[in-house]
C-alpha positions as CSV (number, residue, x, y, z in Angstrom):
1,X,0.4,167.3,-34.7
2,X,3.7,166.5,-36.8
3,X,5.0,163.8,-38.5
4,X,7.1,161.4,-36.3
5,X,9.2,158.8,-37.6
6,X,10.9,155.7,-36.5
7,X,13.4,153.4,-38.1
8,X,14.5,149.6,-37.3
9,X,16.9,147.4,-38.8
10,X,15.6,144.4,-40.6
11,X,16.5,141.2,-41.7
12,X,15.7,139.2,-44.4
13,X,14.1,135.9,-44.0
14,X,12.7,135.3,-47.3
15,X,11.9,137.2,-50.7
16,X,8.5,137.6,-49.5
17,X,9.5,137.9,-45.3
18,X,11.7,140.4,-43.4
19,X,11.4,140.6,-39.7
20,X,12.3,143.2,-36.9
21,X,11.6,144.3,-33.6
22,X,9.2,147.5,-33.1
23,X,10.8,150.7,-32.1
24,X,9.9,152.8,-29.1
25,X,7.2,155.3,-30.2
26,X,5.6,156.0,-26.3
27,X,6.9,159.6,-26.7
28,X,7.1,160.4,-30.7
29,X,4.7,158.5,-32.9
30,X,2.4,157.3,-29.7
31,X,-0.8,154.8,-30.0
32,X,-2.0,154.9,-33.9
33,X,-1.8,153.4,-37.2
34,X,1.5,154.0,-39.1
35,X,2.7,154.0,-42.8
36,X,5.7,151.0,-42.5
37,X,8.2,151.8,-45.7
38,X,11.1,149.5,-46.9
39,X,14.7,150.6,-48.0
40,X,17.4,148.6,-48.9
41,X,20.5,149.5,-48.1
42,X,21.4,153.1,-49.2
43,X,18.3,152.9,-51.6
44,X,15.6,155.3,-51.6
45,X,12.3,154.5,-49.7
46,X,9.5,152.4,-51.0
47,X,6.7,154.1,-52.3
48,X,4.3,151.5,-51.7
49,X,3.1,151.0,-47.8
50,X,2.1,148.4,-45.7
51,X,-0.2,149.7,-41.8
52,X,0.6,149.1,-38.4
53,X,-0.6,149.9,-35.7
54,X,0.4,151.0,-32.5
55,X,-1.8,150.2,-29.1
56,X,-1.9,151.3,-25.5
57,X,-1.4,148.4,-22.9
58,X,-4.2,146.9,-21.3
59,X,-4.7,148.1,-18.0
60,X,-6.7,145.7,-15.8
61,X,-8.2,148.6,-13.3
62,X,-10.1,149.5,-17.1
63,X,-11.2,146.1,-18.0
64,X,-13.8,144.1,-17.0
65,X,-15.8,141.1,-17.5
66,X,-19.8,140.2,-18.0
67,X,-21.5,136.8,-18.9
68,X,-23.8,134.3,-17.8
69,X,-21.1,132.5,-16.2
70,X,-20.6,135.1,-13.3
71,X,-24.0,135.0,-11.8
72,X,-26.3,133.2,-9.3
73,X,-28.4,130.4,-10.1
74,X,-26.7,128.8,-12.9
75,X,-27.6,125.3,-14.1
76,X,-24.7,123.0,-12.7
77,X,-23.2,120.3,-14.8
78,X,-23.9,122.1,-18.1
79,X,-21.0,124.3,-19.5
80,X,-21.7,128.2,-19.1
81,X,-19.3,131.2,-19.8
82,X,-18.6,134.9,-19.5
83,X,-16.3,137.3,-21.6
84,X,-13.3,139.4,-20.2
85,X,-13.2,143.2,-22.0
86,X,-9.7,144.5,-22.4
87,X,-9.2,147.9,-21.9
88,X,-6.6,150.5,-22.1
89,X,-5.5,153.7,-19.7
90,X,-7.9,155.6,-21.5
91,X,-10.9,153.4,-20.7
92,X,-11.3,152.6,-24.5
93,X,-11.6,148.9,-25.7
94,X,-8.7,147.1,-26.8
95,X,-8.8,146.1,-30.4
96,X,-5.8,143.5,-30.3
97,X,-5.5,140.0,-28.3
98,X,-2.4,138.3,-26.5
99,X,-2.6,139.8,-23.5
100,X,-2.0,137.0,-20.3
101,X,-4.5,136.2,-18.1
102,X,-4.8,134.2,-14.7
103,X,-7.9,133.0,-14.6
104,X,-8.8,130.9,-11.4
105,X,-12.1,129.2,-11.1
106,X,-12.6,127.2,-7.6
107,X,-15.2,125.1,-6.3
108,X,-16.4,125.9,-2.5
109,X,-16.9,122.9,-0.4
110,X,-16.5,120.9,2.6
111,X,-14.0,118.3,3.6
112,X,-14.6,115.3,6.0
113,X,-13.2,117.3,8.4
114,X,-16.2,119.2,8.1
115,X,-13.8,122.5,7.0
116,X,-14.8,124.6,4.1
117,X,-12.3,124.0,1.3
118,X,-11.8,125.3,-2.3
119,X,-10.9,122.9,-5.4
120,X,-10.2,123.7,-8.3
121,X,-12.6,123.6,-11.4
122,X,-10.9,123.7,-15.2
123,X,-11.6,126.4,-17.2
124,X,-10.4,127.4,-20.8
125,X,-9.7,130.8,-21.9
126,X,-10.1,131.9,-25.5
127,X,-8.3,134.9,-27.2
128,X,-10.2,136.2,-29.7
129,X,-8.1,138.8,-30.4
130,X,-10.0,141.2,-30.8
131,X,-10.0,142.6,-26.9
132,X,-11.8,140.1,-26.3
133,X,-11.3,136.5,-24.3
134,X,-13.7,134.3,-22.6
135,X,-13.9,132.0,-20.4
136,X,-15.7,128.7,-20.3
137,X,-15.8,126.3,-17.5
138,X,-18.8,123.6,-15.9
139,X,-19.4,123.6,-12.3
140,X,-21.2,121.2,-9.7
141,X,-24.2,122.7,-7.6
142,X,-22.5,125.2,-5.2
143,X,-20.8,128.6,-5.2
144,X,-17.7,129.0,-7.0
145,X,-15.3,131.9,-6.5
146,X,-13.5,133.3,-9.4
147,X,-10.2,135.5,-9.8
148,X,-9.2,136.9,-13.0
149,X,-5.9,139.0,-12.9
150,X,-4.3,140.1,-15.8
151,X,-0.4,139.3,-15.5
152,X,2.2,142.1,-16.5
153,X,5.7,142.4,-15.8
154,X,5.5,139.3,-13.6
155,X,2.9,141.0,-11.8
156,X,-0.9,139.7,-10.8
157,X,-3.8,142.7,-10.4
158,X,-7.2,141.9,-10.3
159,X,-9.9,143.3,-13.0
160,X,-12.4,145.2,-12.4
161,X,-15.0,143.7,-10.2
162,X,-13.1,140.4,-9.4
163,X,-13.2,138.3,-7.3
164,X,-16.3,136.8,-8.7
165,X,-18.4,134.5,-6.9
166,X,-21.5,132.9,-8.8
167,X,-24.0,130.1,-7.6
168,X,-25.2,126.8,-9.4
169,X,-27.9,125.0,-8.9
170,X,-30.1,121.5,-9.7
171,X,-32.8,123.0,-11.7
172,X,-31.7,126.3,-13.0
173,X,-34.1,128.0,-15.5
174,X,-34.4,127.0,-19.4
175,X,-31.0,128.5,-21.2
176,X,-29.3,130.0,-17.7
177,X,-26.0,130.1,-19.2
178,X,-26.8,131.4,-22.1
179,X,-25.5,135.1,-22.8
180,X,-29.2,135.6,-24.7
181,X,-31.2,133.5,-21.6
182,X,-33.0,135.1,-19.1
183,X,-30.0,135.4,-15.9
184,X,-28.3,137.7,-18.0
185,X,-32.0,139.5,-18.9
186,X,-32.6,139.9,-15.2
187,X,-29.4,141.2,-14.1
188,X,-29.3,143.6,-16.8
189,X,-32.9,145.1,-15.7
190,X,-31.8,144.9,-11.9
191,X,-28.8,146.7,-12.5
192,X,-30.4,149.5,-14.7
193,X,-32.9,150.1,-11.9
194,X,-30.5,150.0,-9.1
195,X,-28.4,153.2,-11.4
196,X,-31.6,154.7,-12.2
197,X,-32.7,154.9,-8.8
198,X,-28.8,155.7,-7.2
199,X,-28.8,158.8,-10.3
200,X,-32.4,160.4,-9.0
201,X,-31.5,159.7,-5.5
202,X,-28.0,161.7,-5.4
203,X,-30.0,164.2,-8.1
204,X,-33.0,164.5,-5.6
205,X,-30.1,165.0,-2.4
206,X,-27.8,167.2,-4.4
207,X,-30.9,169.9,-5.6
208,X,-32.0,170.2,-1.5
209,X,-32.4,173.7,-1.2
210,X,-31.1,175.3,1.7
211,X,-32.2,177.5,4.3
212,X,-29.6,179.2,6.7
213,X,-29.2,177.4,9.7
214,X,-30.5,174.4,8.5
215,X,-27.8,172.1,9.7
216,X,-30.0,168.9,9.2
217,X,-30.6,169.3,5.3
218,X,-27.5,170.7,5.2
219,X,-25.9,167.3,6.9
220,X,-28.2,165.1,4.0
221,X,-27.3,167.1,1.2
222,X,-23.4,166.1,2.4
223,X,-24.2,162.7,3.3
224,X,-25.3,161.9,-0.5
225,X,-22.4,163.7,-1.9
226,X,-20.6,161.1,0.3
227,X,-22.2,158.5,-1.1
228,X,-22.1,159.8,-4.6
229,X,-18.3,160.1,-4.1
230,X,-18.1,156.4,-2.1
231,X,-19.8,154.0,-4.8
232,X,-18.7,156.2,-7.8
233,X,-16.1,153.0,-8.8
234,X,-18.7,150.5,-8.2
235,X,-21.0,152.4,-10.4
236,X,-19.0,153.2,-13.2
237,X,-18.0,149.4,-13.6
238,X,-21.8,148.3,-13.3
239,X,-22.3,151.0,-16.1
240,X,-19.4,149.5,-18.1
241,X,-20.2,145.8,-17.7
242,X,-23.9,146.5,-19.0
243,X,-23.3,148.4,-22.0
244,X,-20.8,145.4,-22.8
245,X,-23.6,143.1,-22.3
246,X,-25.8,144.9,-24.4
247,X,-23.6,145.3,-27.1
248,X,-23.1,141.4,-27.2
249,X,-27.0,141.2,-27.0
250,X,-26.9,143.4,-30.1
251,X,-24.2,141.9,-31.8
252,X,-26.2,138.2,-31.4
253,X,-29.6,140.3,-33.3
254,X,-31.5,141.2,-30.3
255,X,-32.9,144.9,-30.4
256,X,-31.8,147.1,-26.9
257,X,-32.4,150.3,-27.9
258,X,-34.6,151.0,-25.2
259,X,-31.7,150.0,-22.6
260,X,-29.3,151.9,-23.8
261,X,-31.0,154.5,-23.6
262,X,-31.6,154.0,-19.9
263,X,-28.0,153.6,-19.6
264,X,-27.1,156.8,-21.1
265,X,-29.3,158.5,-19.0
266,X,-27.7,157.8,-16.3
């Protein structure tokens, strides 16, 4: 496309500091890195630059979050975790922090009334910012139900996925919380099987051929487009959250080729 430019006023805080506020570029310049010049007055442009970059929002029906710290059978009273994944309108990961997050982490139990109740367990967030936060929190034996809504414009929507609810227990297995231990292991290889087996199930349904006047193939055939159509969200974030996983995996030195190339088959 063109060139688009955008000017703001400055002021001078320093020799070495001038500050000023962003201009609107939604419609002209749009999400990318820029060339920022300085003029002085009526002088002419600098011809040295400085970048800056432009981002789209996060949008919390994009992001999503993975981590030990969101499954069953965790080992209670030891401190565990799990990463939130900030994502724009296009689905692409957010490269920038500062975004503000509710994140609620509650404790179920029962009263001596004998009524189930939830309190509240302390967690701390950390903004990498990079996209990336994560949360860390230590939980009795029990289930815990998490909610984390990304606030914008005074507003509260849920991620992708939330609310959470994960389990502790006594006598969990050697490094459960852990993002390299072996709850995170098994959910990724359940959840890889579960898509492989949804992907040649609706492939299987969707090749039925035919014959005219077949109304009961014809009725199956439907029936997994349905289906295909009904869990297509639900699918799409498992697919999401376990390539995050994996990448984290891969980032910490563990080899998963072989999973991600499951994943991109289906």
């Amino acid at each position: 496309g063109g060139r688009h430019t955008a000017e703001a006023q400055g002021t001078v805080v320093s020799d070495e500091l001038v500050e000023c506020v962003t201009p609107a570029v939604v419609n002209t310049i749009g999400p990318r890195e820029c060339e920022v010049r300085l003029a002085i007055g009526s002088r002419d442009y600098t011809t040295t630059v400085a970048t800056y970059h432009y981002y789209l929002n996060t949008v919390a029906e994009q992001s999503l979050c993975y981590g030990p710290g969101l499954l069953e059978e965790q080992q209670a009273d030891q401190p565990t975790r799990f990463r939130i994944q900030a994502r724009n309108q296009l689905g692409e990961n957010r490269k920038s922090g500062r975004d503000e997050w509710s994140v609620q982490v509650q404790r179920r139990e029962v009263n001596a009334d004998g009524k189930e109740v939830l309190r509240e367990v302390p967690a701390d967030l950390v903004d990498f910012d990079n996209g990336q936060y994560e949360v860390r929190y230590t939980a009795e034996v029990g289930e815990v139900n998490i909610k984390v809504q990304l606030i914008e414009d005074g507003h509260r929507r849920h991620i992708r996925g939330s609310p959470f609810r994960p389990t502790f227990i006594s006598h969990g297995k050697n490094r459960a919380n852990e993002y390299l231990g072996p709850l995170v292991n098994s959910w990724t290889v359940t959840t890889l099987r579960q898509l492989e087996d949804f992907y040649r199930a609706t492939e299987a349904g969707q090749s039925t051929k035919l014959k005219e006047g077949d109304v009961k193939s014809l009725i199956k055939v439907m029936n997994h487009i349905k289906d295909m159509y009904s869990q297509e969200g639900d699918l799409l974030r498992k697919q999401d959250e376990v390539y995050e996983a994996l990448s984290h995996i891969e980032r910490e030195g563990v080899p998963v080729d072989k999973q991600l190339k499951v994943l991109r088959r289906v």
